[in-house]
C-alpha positions, 0 to 999 in steps of 0.5 A: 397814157402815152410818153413821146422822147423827142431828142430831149428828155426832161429829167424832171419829166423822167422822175415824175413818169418813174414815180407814177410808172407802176401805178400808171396805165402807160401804154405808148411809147415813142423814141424819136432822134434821141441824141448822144446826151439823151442817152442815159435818159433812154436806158432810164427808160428802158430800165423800167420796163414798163410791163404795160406798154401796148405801143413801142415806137423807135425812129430815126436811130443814131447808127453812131450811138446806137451800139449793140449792147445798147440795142439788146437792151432795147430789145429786151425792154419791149413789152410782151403785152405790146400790141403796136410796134414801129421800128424806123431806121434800125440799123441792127436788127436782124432776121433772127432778131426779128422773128424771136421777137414777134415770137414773143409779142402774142398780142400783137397787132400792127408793126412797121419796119421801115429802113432796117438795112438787116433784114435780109430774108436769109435762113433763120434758126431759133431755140428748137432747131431750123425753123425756115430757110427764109426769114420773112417766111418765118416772120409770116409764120410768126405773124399768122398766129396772130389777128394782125390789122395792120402790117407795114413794109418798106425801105428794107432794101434787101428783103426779096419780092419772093419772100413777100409773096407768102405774106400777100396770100396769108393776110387778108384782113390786115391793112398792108403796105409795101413800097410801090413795086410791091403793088402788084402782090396787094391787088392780087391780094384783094383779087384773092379775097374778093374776085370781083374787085379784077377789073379795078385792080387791073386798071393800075398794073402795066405789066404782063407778068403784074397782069398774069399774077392778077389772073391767077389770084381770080381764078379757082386754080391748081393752089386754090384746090390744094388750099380748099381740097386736096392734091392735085398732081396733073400739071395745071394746063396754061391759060390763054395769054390775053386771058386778063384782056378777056376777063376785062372784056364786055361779056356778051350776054351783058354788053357794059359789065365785064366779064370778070365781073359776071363770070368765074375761072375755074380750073376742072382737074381730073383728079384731087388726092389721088381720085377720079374727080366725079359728081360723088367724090366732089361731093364729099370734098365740099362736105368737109374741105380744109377751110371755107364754106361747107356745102353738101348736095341737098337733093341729086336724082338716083338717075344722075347719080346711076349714069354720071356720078362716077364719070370724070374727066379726061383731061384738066381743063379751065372753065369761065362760066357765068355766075348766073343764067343769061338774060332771057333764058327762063320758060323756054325750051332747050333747044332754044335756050341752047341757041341762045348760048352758042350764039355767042363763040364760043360759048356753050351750054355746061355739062353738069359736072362743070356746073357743079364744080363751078358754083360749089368752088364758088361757095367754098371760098366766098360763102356765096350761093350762086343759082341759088333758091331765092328766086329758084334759079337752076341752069339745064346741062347738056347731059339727058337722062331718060330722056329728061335734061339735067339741071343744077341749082336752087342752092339753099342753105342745105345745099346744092339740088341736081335735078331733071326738067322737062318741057318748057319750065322756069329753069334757065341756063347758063353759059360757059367756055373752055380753055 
């Protein structure tokens, strides 16, 4: 099931694997440092095309003997039903090279290039026409197609950081691993998929800029609401400078849990596809985005709707508000739970547009339902309709409820701030 050629290989070893070879289950093969003498061994062994090799593995090539006739035929022996492939020290493969080849590789599931001097990101065309102006954006096209595990990139010296940026953002199931300046790319990578992980990641990077691509892989922002959503063309306004110190801070209804821990970052636009971002027209965003978890209002009073269903904002503006209601904050009046919220600067109470787009924006990239129906947990805004205060919550699996209270009650509230 698996032949490793390591600078020798035996003739006798070679006959037996030829005379075995189509009634074999070979599936991993391995080239190590093969020396000039071997070489009529290893194209033996390309010759015989072993259609049901699922691992190809090419190390430590001879750049001396390893001509280009010798390298198209190496290319060409590599099995379509492969599903690992490992290039080490390849001195001629190419950014075309490599993209036809994962083209045609459908199985695939890991690869490694490691020390190809080749690669360089540079425009890339195949059989039907253009295909990128850079080569690893294409390989990163190739790659999507595909249920990758595991991808590996290191040592090739001339591939540019901003071409791995689309790699980082499109996988996130795979195991990745780039040489250590890319490190900054793989913790907002983890950021992207899980918002929580913030403070972790942000213990290892140094940098401000490694620190602000971090913020913006947490926060809900300009790309996240085109990637769920739709277009947004307003100009993102600018987050604070220190917003990943913020983000690490205590948060201040839960002195010892961070603030990225307990809160989300979302970005309000005024409008998405060319309309007025309203409690209606959001709605029928999280009923059917572009990717992510759907959702739809499970019950929205007739009286919000009459009075703030089509208002909207009137300019963008960043959001962090907390996941949950502040401690201590059920079964008591407004106007106490509001002194609660703004004793803490500047904090306040949401508005119900706000509350909405959070949690729903929330749920449309985790699955997660936060002020959900198990316990019922809702948080008053600051809106009032016929003398009642808006609430929004109790987020079941059929939806979100935006709803009215009164008196003292059970609903809590939450905490926000704007940027």
């Amino acid at each position: 099931r698996e032949f490793a050629a390591q600078r020798t290989l035996p003739q006798d070893l070679l006959r037996l694997l030829k005379d075995v070879h189509h009634d074999s289950h070979l599936v991993k093969f391995i080239a190590n440092d093969l020396k000039t003498g071997r070489l009529s061994l290893f194209r033996d062994m390309l010759d015989m095309q072993p259609s049901v090799l699922r691992s190809f593995s090419f190390n430590d090539v001879n750049p001396n003997i390893y001509t280009p006739s010798l390298h198209q035929e190496f290319l060409q022996a590599i099995s379509p039903m492969t599903e690992e492939l490992i290039l080490r020290d390849n001195p001629l493969l190419t950014d075309e090279e490599l993209v036809r080849l994962i083209e045609r590789l459908p199985n695939l599931k890991k690869i490694e290039l490691t020390g190809c001097p080749q690669l360089r990101g540079d425009r890339v065309f195949l059989p039907d026409g253009y295909f990128s102006t850079r080569a690893v954006e294409s390989f990163v096209q190739a790659l999507e197609k595909r249920d990758m595990t595991a991808i590996t990139i290191k040592n090739c010296i001339n591939l540019q950081e901003a071409c791995l940026k689309p790699l980082t953002i499109s996988f996130y199931k795979a195991n990745i691993q780039l040489d250590e300046k890319f490190l900054p790319l793989l913790k907002a990578m983890e950021v992207q998929q899980t918002p929580a992980k913030f403070v972790e990641a942000s213990k290892v990077l140094k940098t401000e800029e490694d620190l602000k691509t971090l913020v913006r892989a947490f926060a809900f922002g300009k790309d996240k609401w085109e990637k769920y959503f739709g277009t947004i063309d307003e100009v993102e306004p600018a987050l604070p400078n220190d917003m990943a110190a913020i983000l690490c801070s205590n948060d201040p209804y839960n002195p010892g849990i961070r603030v990225a821990e307990t809160h989300m970052l979302v970005l309000v636009p005024t409008r998405v596809n060319g309309k007025p971002l309203t409690l209606m027209s959001f709605r029928e965003f999280v009923k059917a985005p572009r990717e992510g978890a759907k959702s739809d209002y499970l019950y929205i009073w007739d009286q919000i709707v009459k009075e703030h269903g089509s208002r909207h904002p009137s300019r963008a503006e960043w959001v962090l508000m907390k996941k949950d209601i502040i401690p201590d904050s059920r079964n008591k009046a407004y106007a106490d739970q509001r002194r609660l919220v703004e004793a803490k600067t500047p904090y306040e109470v949401p508005g119900i547009l706000s509350a909405t787009v959070g949690i729903l924006t929330h749920h449309v990239r985790t699955g997660e339902r936060l002020f959900s129906d198990a316990p019922f947990t809702y948080t008053r805004c600051q809106e009032v309709v016929d003398d009642y205060q808006t609430t929004v919550g109790g987020f079941a699996s059929a939806g979100l409820n935006l709803d009215f209270s009164y008196g003292i009650v059970s609903r809590g509230v939450a905490a926000l701030r704007k940027f």
